[in-house]
C-alpha positions in Angstrom: -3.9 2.7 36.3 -4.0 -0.7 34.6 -1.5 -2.3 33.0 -1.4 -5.2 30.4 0.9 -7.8 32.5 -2.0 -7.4 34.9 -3.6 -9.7 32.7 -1.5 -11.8 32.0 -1.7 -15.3 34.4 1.9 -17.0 33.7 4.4 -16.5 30.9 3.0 -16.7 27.4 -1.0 -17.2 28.9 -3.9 -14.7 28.7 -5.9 -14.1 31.7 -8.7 -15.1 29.8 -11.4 -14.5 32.9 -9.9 -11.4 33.7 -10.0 -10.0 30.0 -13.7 -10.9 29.7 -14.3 -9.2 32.7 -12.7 -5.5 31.4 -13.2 -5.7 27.7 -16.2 -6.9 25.4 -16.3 -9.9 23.7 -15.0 -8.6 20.6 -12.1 -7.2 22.1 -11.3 -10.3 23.6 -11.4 -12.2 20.9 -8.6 -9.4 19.8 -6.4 -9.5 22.4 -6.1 -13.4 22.7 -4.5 -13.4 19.6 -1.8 -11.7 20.2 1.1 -13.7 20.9 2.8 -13.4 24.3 6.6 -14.2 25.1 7.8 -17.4 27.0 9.6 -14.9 29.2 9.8 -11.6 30.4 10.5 -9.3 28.0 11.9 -5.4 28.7 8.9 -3.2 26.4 10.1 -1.3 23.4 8.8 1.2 21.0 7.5 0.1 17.2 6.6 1.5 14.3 2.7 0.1 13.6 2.3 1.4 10.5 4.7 -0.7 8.7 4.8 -4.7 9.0 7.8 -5.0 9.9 7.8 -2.4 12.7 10.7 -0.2 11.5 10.1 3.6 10.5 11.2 4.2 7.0 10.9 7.3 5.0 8.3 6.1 2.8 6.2 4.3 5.4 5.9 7.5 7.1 5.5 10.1 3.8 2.6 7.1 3.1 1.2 8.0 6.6 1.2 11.5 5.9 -0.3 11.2 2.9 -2.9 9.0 4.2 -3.5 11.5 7.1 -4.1 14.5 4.9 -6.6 12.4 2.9 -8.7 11.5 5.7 -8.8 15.3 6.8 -10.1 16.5 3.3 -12.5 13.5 4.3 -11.4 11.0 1.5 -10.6 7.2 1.8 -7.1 6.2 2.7 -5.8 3.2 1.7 -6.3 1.1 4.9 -9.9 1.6 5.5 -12.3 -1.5 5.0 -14.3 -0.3 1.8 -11.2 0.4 -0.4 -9.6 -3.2 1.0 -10.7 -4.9 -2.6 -9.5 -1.9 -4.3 -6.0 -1.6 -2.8 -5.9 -5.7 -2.2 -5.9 -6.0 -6.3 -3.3 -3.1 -6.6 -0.7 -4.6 -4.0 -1.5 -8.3 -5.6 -0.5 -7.4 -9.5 1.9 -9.4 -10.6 4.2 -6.5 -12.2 7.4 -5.1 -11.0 6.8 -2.9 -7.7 7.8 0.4 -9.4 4.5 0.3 -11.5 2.7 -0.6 -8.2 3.7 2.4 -6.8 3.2 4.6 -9.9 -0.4 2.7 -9.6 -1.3 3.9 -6.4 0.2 7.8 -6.9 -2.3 7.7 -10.2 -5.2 7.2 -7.6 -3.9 9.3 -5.1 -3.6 11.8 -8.0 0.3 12.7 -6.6 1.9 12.3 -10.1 3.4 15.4 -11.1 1.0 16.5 -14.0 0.5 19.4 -15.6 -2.4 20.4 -13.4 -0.3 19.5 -10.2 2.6 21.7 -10.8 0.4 24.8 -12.1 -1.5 24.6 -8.6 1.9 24.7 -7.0 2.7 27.4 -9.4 5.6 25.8 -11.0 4.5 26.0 -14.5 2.4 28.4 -15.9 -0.1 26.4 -17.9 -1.7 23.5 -16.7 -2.3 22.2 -20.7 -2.0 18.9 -21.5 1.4 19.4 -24.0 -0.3 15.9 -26.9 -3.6 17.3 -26.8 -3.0 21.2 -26.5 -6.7 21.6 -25.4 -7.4 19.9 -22.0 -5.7 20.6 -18.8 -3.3 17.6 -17.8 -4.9 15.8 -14.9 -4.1 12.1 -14.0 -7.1 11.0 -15.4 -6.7 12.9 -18.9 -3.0 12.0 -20.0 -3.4 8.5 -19.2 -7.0 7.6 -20.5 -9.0 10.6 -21.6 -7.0 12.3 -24.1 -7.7 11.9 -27.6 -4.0 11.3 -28.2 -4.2 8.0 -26.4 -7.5 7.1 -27.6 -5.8 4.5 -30.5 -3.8 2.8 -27.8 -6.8 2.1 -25.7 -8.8 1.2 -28.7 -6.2 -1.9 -29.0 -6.7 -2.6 -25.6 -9.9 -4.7 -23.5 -11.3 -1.8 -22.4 -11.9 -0.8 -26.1 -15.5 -0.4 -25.8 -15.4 0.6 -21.9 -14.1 3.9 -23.2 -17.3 5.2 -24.7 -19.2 3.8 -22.6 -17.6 4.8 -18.4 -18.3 8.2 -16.9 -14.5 8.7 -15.7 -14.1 11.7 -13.5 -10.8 10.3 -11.5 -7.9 7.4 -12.2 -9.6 6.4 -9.2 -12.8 5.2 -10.5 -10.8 3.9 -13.2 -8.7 1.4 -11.9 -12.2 0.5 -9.4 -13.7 -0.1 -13.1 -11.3 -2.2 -14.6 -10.6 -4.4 -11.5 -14.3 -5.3 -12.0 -14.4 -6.3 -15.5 -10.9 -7.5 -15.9 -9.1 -10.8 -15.7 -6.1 -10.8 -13.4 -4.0 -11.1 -16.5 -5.7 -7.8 -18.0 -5.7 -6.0 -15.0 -1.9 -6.2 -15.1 -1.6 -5.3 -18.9 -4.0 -2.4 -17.8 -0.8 -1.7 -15.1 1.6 -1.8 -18.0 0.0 0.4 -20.7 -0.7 3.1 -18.1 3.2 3.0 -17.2 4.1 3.2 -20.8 1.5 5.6 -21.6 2.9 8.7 -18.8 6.8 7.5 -20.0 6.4 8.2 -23.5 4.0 11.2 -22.6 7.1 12.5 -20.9 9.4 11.5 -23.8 6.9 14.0 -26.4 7.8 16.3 -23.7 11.2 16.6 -23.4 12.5 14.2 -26.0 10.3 15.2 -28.8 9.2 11.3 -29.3 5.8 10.4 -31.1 3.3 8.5 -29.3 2.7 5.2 -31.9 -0.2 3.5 -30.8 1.1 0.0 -32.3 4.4 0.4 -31.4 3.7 1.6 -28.0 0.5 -1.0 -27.2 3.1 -4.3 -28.4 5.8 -2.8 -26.0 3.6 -2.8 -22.9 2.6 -6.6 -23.3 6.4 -7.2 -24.6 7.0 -6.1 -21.2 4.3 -7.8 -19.5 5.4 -11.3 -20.9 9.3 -10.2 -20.4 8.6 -9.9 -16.6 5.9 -13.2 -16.1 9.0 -15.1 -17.9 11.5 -14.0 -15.0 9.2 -14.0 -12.7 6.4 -16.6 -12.9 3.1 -16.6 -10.5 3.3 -19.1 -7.6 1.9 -22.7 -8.7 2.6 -24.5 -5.4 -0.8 -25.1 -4.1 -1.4 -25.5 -0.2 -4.5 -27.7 0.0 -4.9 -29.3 2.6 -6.6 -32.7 0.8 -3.5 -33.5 -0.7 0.2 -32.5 -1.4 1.4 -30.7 -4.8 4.0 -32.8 -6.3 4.9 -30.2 -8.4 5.8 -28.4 -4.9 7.9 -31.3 -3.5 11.4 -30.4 -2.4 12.6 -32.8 0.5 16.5 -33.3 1.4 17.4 -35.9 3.8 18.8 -34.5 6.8 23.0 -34.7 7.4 24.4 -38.1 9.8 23.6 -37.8 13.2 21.1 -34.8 12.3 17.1 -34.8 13.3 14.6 -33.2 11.1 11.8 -32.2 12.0 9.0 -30.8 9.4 6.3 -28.2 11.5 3.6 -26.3 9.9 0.7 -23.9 11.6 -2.8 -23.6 10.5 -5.6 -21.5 12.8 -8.3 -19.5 12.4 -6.9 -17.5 16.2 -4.2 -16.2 14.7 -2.1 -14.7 11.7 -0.4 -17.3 9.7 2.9 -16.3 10.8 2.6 -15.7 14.5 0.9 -19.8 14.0 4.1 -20.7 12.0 6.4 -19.2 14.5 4.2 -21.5 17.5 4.6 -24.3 15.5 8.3 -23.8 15.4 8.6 -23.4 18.9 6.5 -26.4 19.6 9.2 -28.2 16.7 11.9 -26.9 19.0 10.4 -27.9 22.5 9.4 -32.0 20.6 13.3 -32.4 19.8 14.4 -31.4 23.4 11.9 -33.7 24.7 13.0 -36.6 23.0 16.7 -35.8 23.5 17.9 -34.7 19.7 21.2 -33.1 20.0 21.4 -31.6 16.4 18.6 -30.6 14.5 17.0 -29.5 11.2 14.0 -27.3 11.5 12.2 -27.6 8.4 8.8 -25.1 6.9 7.0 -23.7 4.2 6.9 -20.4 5.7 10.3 -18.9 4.5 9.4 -15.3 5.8 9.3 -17.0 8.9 12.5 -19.1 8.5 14.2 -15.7 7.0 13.1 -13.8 10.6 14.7 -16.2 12.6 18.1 -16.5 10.9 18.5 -13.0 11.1 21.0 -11.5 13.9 18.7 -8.2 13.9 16.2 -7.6 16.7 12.7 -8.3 15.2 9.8 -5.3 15.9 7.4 -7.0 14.5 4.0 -7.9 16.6 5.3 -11.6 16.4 8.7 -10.7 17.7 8.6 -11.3 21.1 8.0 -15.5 19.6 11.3 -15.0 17.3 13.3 -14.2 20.0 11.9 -17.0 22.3 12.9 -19.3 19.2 16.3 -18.0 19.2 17.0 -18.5 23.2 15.2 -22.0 22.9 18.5 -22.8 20.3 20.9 -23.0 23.2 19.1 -26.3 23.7 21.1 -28.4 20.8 24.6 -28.9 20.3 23.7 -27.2 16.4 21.1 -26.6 14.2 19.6 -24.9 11.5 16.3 -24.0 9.8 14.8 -24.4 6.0 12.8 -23.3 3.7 11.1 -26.0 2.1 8.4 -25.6 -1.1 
Protein backbone atom coordinates (compact mmCIF):
# COMPACT_ATOMS: atom_id res chain seq x y z
CA UNK A 1 0.00 0.00 0.00
CA UNK A 2 1.35 3.40 -0.56
CA UNK A 3 1.02 6.19 1.42
CA UNK A 4 1.38 10.02 0.81
CA UNK A 5 4.26 10.77 3.53
CA UNK A 6 6.12 8.26 1.27
CA UNK A 7 6.57 11.08 -0.90
CA UNK A 8 7.29 13.42 1.01
CA UNK A 9 11.43 14.06 1.34
CA UNK A 10 11.65 16.48 4.63
CA UNK A 11 9.00 18.52 6.24
CA UNK A 12 7.06 20.90 3.98
CA UNK A 13 9.05 19.41 0.58
CA UNK A 14 7.61 17.19 -2.29
CA UNK A 15 9.48 14.27 -3.43
CA UNK A 16 9.37 15.71 -6.63
CA UNK A 17 11.44 12.66 -8.40
CA UNK A 18 9.46 10.22 -6.69
CA UNK A 19 6.03 11.90 -7.72
CA UNK A 20 7.08 11.90 -11.37
CA UNK A 21 7.99 8.58 -11.18
CA UNK A 22 4.13 7.20 -9.88
CA UNK A 23 1.91 9.85 -11.33
CA UNK A 24 1.72 11.65 -14.89
CA UNK A 25 2.78 14.88 -15.46
CA UNK A 26 -0.45 16.47 -14.95
CA UNK A 27 -0.94 15.03 -11.73
CA UNK A 28 2.18 16.21 -10.67
CA UNK A 29 1.79 19.44 -11.50
CA UNK A 30 -1.52 18.85 -8.97
CA UNK A 31 0.00 17.48 -6.23
CA UNK A 32 3.02 20.06 -5.95
CA UNK A 33 0.65 22.61 -5.23
CA UNK A 34 -0.64 21.45 -2.40
CA UNK A 35 0.80 22.98 0.60
CA UNK A 36 2.60 20.70 3.05
CA UNK A 37 3.06 21.46 6.93
CA UNK A 38 6.53 22.60 8.56
CA UNK A 39 5.88 19.72 10.87
CA UNK A 40 4.18 16.65 11.48
CA UNK A 41 0.84 16.83 11.53
CA UNK A 42 -1.78 14.00 13.14
CA UNK A 43 -4.39 13.51 9.75
CA UNK A 44 -8.02 14.52 10.10
CA UNK A 45 -11.20 14.18 8.31
CA UNK A 46 -12.71 17.34 6.12
CA UNK A 47 -15.53 18.30 4.44
CA UNK A 48 -14.36 18.95 0.51
CA UNK A 49 -17.32 20.12 -0.68
CA UNK A 50 -17.36 23.34 1.17
CA UNK A 51 -14.27 25.80 1.28
CA UNK A 52 -13.89 26.02 4.34
CA UNK A 53 -14.00 22.26 5.14
CA UNK A 54 -16.82 22.22 7.71
CA UNK A 55 -20.15 20.20 6.93
CA UNK A 56 -23.12 22.41 7.03
CA UNK A 57 -26.71 21.64 6.36
CA UNK A 58 -26.78 23.47 3.19
CA UNK A 59 -23.47 22.44 1.89
CA UNK A 60 -24.60 19.03 2.02
CA UNK A 61 -28.62 19.46 0.86
CA UNK A 62 -26.44 21.38 -2.20
CA UNK A 63 -24.54 18.05 -2.59
CA UNK A 64 -27.46 16.16 -2.75
CA UNK A 65 -29.00 18.16 -4.93
CA UNK A 66 -26.20 18.24 -7.15
CA UNK A 67 -25.94 14.41 -6.93
CA UNK A 68 -29.52 13.78 -8.01
CA UNK A 69 -28.94 16.08 -10.98
CA UNK A 70 -26.09 14.29 -12.33
CA UNK A 71 -28.00 10.90 -12.02
CA UNK A 72 -31.02 12.26 -14.22
CA UNK A 73 -27.83 13.18 -16.30
CA UNK A 74 -27.98 17.02 -16.05
CA UNK A 75 -25.23 19.60 -15.24
CA UNK A 76 -24.41 20.38 -11.70
CA UNK A 77 -23.17 23.44 -10.69
CA UNK A 78 -19.48 22.50 -10.41
CA UNK A 79 -18.83 20.99 -13.73
CA UNK A 80 -16.48 23.03 -16.21
CA UNK A 81 -19.12 24.00 -18.94
CA UNK A 82 -21.68 25.71 -16.50
CA UNK A 83 -18.35 27.47 -14.74
CA UNK A 84 -19.34 31.01 -16.73
CA UNK A 85 -22.81 30.37 -15.94
CA UNK A 86 -22.64 29.81 -12.18
CA UNK A 87 -19.25 32.25 -12.00
CA UNK A 88 -21.78 35.32 -13.07
CA UNK A 89 -24.47 34.01 -10.55
CA UNK A 90 -22.13 33.80 -7.46
CA UNK A 91 -20.35 37.22 -8.66
CA UNK A 92 -23.75 39.56 -8.71
CA UNK A 93 -23.50 42.19 -6.74
CA UNK A 94 -27.02 41.70 -4.89
CA UNK A 95 -27.82 40.62 -1.41
CA UNK A 96 -27.02 36.70 -1.12
CA UNK A 97 -30.76 35.80 -0.55
CA UNK A 98 -31.52 36.70 -4.22
CA UNK A 99 -28.33 34.61 -5.17
CA UNK A 100 -29.82 31.81 -3.73
CA UNK A 101 -33.35 32.33 -5.02
CA UNK A 102 -31.22 32.74 -8.50
CA UNK A 103 -29.77 29.45 -8.44
CA UNK A 104 -33.17 27.44 -7.04
CA UNK A 105 -34.90 29.29 -10.37
CA UNK A 106 -32.35 27.26 -12.52
CA UNK A 107 -32.44 24.32 -10.49
CA UNK A 108 -36.26 24.68 -10.97
CA UNK A 109 -36.58 23.84 -6.75
CA UNK A 110 -38.88 26.92 -6.12
CA UNK A 111 -42.08 25.80 -4.93
CA UNK A 112 -44.41 26.63 -7.92
CA UNK A 113 -47.45 25.60 -8.76
CA UNK A 114 -46.25 22.80 -11.05
CA UNK A 115 -43.81 21.54 -8.20
CA UNK A 116 -46.30 21.14 -5.53
CA UNK A 117 -49.08 19.43 -7.87
CA UNK A 118 -46.28 16.77 -8.78
CA UNK A 119 -45.79 16.24 -5.11
CA UNK A 120 -49.52 16.19 -4.91
CA UNK A 121 -49.88 19.05 -2.55
CA UNK A 122 -52.26 21.11 -4.50
CA UNK A 123 -54.57 20.03 -6.84
CA UNK A 124 -54.06 22.27 -9.83
CA UNK A 125 -50.89 23.14 -11.11
CA UNK A 126 -52.49 26.71 -12.78
CA UNK A 127 -50.63 29.56 -12.74
CA UNK A 128 -53.20 31.64 -10.05
CA UNK A 129 -52.41 35.72 -12.59
CA UNK A 130 -52.82 34.07 -15.66
CA UNK A 131 -55.51 31.24 -14.99
CA UNK A 132 -54.46 29.48 -18.23
CA UNK A 133 -50.82 28.17 -18.05
CA UNK A 134 -49.46 25.74 -15.57
CA UNK A 135 -47.00 27.58 -13.05
CA UNK A 136 -43.51 26.49 -13.90
CA UNK A 137 -40.35 28.59 -12.93
CA UNK A 138 -39.98 29.70 -16.28
CA UNK A 139 -43.82 30.89 -16.74
CA UNK A 140 -44.50 33.00 -13.43
CA UNK A 141 -41.36 34.81 -13.70
CA UNK A 142 -41.01 35.63 -17.59
CA UNK A 143 -43.58 33.89 -19.73
CA UNK A 144 -46.79 34.86 -18.32
CA UNK A 145 -48.70 37.47 -19.93
CA UNK A 146 -49.30 39.03 -16.51
CA UNK A 147 -45.63 40.06 -16.32
CA UNK A 148 -45.27 40.87 -19.84
CA UNK A 149 -45.63 44.97 -19.06
CA UNK A 150 -42.93 44.68 -16.40
CA UNK A 151 -40.50 43.04 -18.77
CA UNK A 152 -41.53 45.41 -21.50
CA UNK A 153 -39.91 48.27 -19.18
CA UNK A 154 -36.99 46.27 -18.77
CA UNK A 155 -33.56 45.63 -21.36
CA UNK A 156 -34.75 42.51 -22.42
CA UNK A 157 -37.87 44.33 -23.88
CA UNK A 158 -37.34 43.10 -27.29
CA UNK A 159 -35.41 39.70 -26.17
CA UNK A 160 -38.97 38.62 -25.14
CA UNK A 161 -40.37 38.18 -28.58
CA UNK A 162 -37.62 37.20 -29.93
CA UNK A 163 -35.79 33.95 -27.24
CA UNK A 164 -37.17 30.47 -27.50
CA UNK A 165 -37.33 29.98 -23.55
CA UNK A 166 -38.07 26.48 -22.46
CA UNK A 167 -36.34 26.71 -18.82
CA UNK A 168 -35.13 29.80 -16.23
CA UNK A 169 -32.09 28.03 -17.19
CA UNK A 170 -31.61 29.10 -20.63
CA UNK A 171 -32.84 32.29 -19.39
CA UNK A 172 -30.46 33.48 -17.04
CA UNK A 173 -27.55 31.75 -19.86
CA UNK A 174 -29.32 34.38 -22.27
CA UNK A 175 -29.21 37.44 -20.34
CA UNK A 176 -25.67 36.89 -18.92
CA UNK A 177 -24.74 37.11 -22.65
CA UNK A 178 -26.37 40.18 -23.63
CA UNK A 179 -26.29 41.99 -20.39
CA UNK A 180 -24.02 44.50 -18.73
CA UNK A 181 -23.04 43.50 -15.18
CA UNK A 182 -25.18 46.26 -14.02
CA UNK A 183 -28.28 44.69 -15.96
CA UNK A 184 -27.64 41.35 -15.14
CA UNK A 185 -28.17 42.38 -11.45
CA UNK A 186 -31.36 44.45 -12.18
CA UNK A 187 -32.37 41.22 -14.09
CA UNK A 188 -31.63 39.44 -10.28
CA UNK A 189 -33.87 42.09 -8.82
CA UNK A 190 -37.06 42.08 -11.02
CA UNK A 191 -37.11 38.30 -10.90
CA UNK A 192 -37.10 38.54 -6.97
CA UNK A 193 -39.83 41.07 -7.01
CA UNK A 194 -41.66 39.50 -9.63
CA UNK A 195 -42.28 35.63 -7.47
CA UNK A 196 -42.77 38.11 -4.08
CA UNK A 197 -45.60 39.99 -5.37
CA UNK A 198 -46.73 36.82 -7.42
CA UNK A 199 -47.12 35.34 -3.87
CA UNK A 200 -48.73 38.54 -2.53
CA UNK A 201 -51.86 38.17 -5.53
CA UNK A 202 -51.84 34.85 -3.91
CA UNK A 203 -52.40 35.07 -0.53
CA UNK A 204 -52.61 38.87 0.03
CA UNK A 205 -54.86 39.70 -2.79
CA UNK A 206 -52.19 42.50 -4.10
CA UNK A 207 -52.23 43.66 -7.86
CA UNK A 208 -49.16 43.21 -9.84
CA UNK A 209 -48.44 47.14 -11.18
CA UNK A 210 -46.00 46.94 -13.68
CA UNK A 211 -44.64 50.67 -12.95
CA UNK A 212 -44.84 50.47 -9.50
CA UNK A 213 -43.32 47.12 -9.27
CA UNK A 214 -40.41 47.68 -12.22
CA UNK A 215 -39.22 51.34 -10.00
CA UNK A 216 -39.20 49.14 -6.79
CA UNK A 217 -36.76 46.62 -8.13
CA UNK A 218 -34.13 49.25 -9.26
CA UNK A 219 -35.19 51.34 -5.95
CA UNK A 220 -33.82 48.35 -4.48
CA UNK A 221 -31.00 47.77 -6.63
CA UNK A 222 -29.56 51.42 -6.01
CA UNK A 223 -30.62 51.06 -2.15
CA UNK A 224 -28.23 48.03 -1.84
CA UNK A 225 -25.01 49.43 -4.38
CA UNK A 226 -25.36 52.59 -1.82
CA UNK A 227 -24.60 50.35 1.34
CA UNK A 228 -22.72 48.29 -0.31
CA UNK A 229 -20.49 49.65 -3.07
CA UNK A 230 -18.35 47.28 -5.65
CA UNK A 231 -14.65 47.04 -4.80
CA UNK A 232 -12.54 49.95 -6.51
CA UNK A 233 -9.13 49.06 -5.03
CA UNK A 234 -7.26 47.85 -7.95
CA UNK A 235 -4.32 45.30 -7.53
CA UNK A 236 -2.10 46.08 -10.54
CA UNK A 237 0.93 45.29 -10.29
CA UNK A 238 2.44 48.47 -12.45
CA UNK A 239 1.51 50.77 -9.90
CA UNK A 240 -0.26 51.24 -6.43
CA UNK A 241 -4.10 52.68 -6.10
CA UNK A 242 -3.97 55.73 -4.07
CA UNK A 243 -7.38 55.51 -3.69
CA UNK A 244 -6.51 52.03 -1.86
CA UNK A 245 -3.83 53.42 0.48
CA UNK A 246 -4.37 52.79 4.16
CA UNK A 247 -0.82 52.62 6.00
CA UNK A 248 -0.48 53.15 9.99
CA UNK A 249 2.80 53.47 11.46
CA UNK A 250 3.59 50.71 13.61
CA UNK A 251 3.48 51.26 17.78
CA UNK A 252 7.30 52.17 19.70
CA UNK A 253 9.54 49.45 19.84
CA UNK A 254 7.15 47.54 17.25
CA UNK A 255 8.41 46.01 13.61
CA UNK A 256 6.26 45.93 10.70
CA UNK A 257 6.52 44.06 8.19
CA UNK A 258 4.30 44.32 4.88
CA UNK A 259 4.19 40.58 2.91
CA UNK A 260 2.24 39.82 -0.06
CA UNK A 261 2.09 36.45 -2.41
CA UNK A 262 1.71 36.30 -6.09
CA UNK A 263 2.21 32.68 -8.16
CA UNK A 264 0.85 31.00 -10.80
CA UNK A 265 1.75 27.29 -8.48
CA UNK A 266 -0.70 27.97 -6.21
CA UNK A 267 -4.08 29.39 -4.90
CA UNK A 268 -3.82 32.99 -3.86
CA UNK A 269 -4.37 32.14 -0.35
CA UNK A 270 -2.21 29.10 0.28
CA UNK A 271 0.62 31.96 -1.51
CA UNK A 272 -0.55 34.58 0.99
CA UNK A 273 -0.34 32.28 3.96
CA UNK A 274 3.65 31.32 2.53
CA UNK A 275 4.29 34.73 2.33
CA UNK A 276 3.32 35.24 5.89
CA UNK A 277 5.32 32.58 7.11
CA UNK A 278 8.29 33.72 5.15
CA UNK A 279 7.23 37.52 7.01
CA UNK A 280 7.34 35.54 10.26
CA UNK A 281 10.71 33.49 9.66
CA UNK A 282 12.52 37.44 8.10
CA UNK A 283 11.67 39.08 11.67
CA UNK A 284 13.15 36.09 13.69
CA UNK A 285 16.11 36.25 11.59
CA UNK A 286 16.90 39.63 12.17
CA UNK A 287 16.06 39.50 15.90
CA UNK A 288 12.48 41.60 16.07
CA UNK A 289 10.97 40.97 19.35
CA UNK A 290 7.43 42.50 18.66
CA UNK A 291 5.97 42.61 15.49
CA UNK A 292 3.21 43.81 13.13
CA UNK A 293 2.33 41.48 10.37
CA UNK A 294 0.75 43.45 7.81
CA UNK A 295 -1.59 42.14 4.17
CA UNK A 296 -4.01 42.68 1.72
CA UNK A 297 -5.44 39.37 2.09
CA UNK A 298 -7.87 39.81 5.07
CA UNK A 299 -9.50 36.31 4.68
CA UNK A 300 -6.16 35.23 5.36
CA UNK A 301 -5.45 37.65 8.23
CA UNK A 302 -9.13 36.70 9.61
CA UNK A 303 -7.96 32.67 9.48
CA UNK A 304 -5.14 33.25 11.52
CA UNK A 305 -6.59 35.31 14.36
CA UNK A 306 -9.08 32.89 14.87
CA UNK A 307 -8.74 30.34 17.98
CA UNK A 308 -10.76 27.59 15.88
CA UNK A 309 -8.85 24.72 14.16
CA UNK A 310 -8.83 25.61 10.35
CA UNK A 311 -10.09 22.48 7.85
CA UNK A 312 -9.36 24.08 5.12
CA UNK A 313 -6.76 22.56 2.40
CA UNK A 314 -4.36 25.53 3.53
CA UNK A 315 -4.75 24.75 7.17
CA UNK A 316 -2.02 22.69 7.90
CA UNK A 317 0.09 26.51 6.81
CA UNK A 318 -2.27 28.45 9.41
CA UNK A 319 -1.39 26.38 12.14
CA UNK A 320 2.40 26.45 11.28
CA UNK A 321 1.77 30.40 11.41
CA UNK A 322 0.26 30.18 14.68
CA UNK A 323 3.17 27.86 16.40
CA UNK A 324 5.85 30.11 14.51
CA UNK A 325 4.12 33.13 17.03
CA UNK A 326 5.87 31.70 20.09
CA UNK A 327 8.93 33.30 18.44
CA UNK A 328 8.15 37.11 19.54
CA UNK A 329 7.64 38.55 22.81
CA UNK A 330 3.93 39.97 20.95
CA UNK A 331 2.37 40.54 17.91
CA UNK A 332 -0.35 40.99 15.79
CA UNK A 333 -1.57 40.86 12.19
CA UNK A 334 -3.65 43.46 9.77
CA UNK A 335 -5.60 43.89 7.19
CA UNK A 336 -4.44 46.53 5.10
CA UNK A 337 -6.43 47.97 1.68
Amino acid sequence: MVKIYMFIKIAGQWDEELLKANFWEQEVKAILQIPLASTHREDKLIWHYDRRGKYSVISGYMVACMKKQRENGMEGSSTQDGTSLWKKLWNLQVPNKIKFFLWRCIWGFLPSKQNLYHRRILNSPIHPCCGKKVESVIHAIWACNEVKAIWSLSPWSANRHEWRITSFKELWQAVIVVSSKKEVDLFAFLCWDIWNDTNNLLFQGRSLESVSMFNKALAYQTEFYSVNPAPICSHNRQGPSHSCVNWHAPLDGQYKINVDGATKLAGAQAMELIAAKEGLQFAYDLGFHDIMLEMDAQGVVDRINSNEECFEAEGNLVEDIKEMQGWFRSYSYNWQR
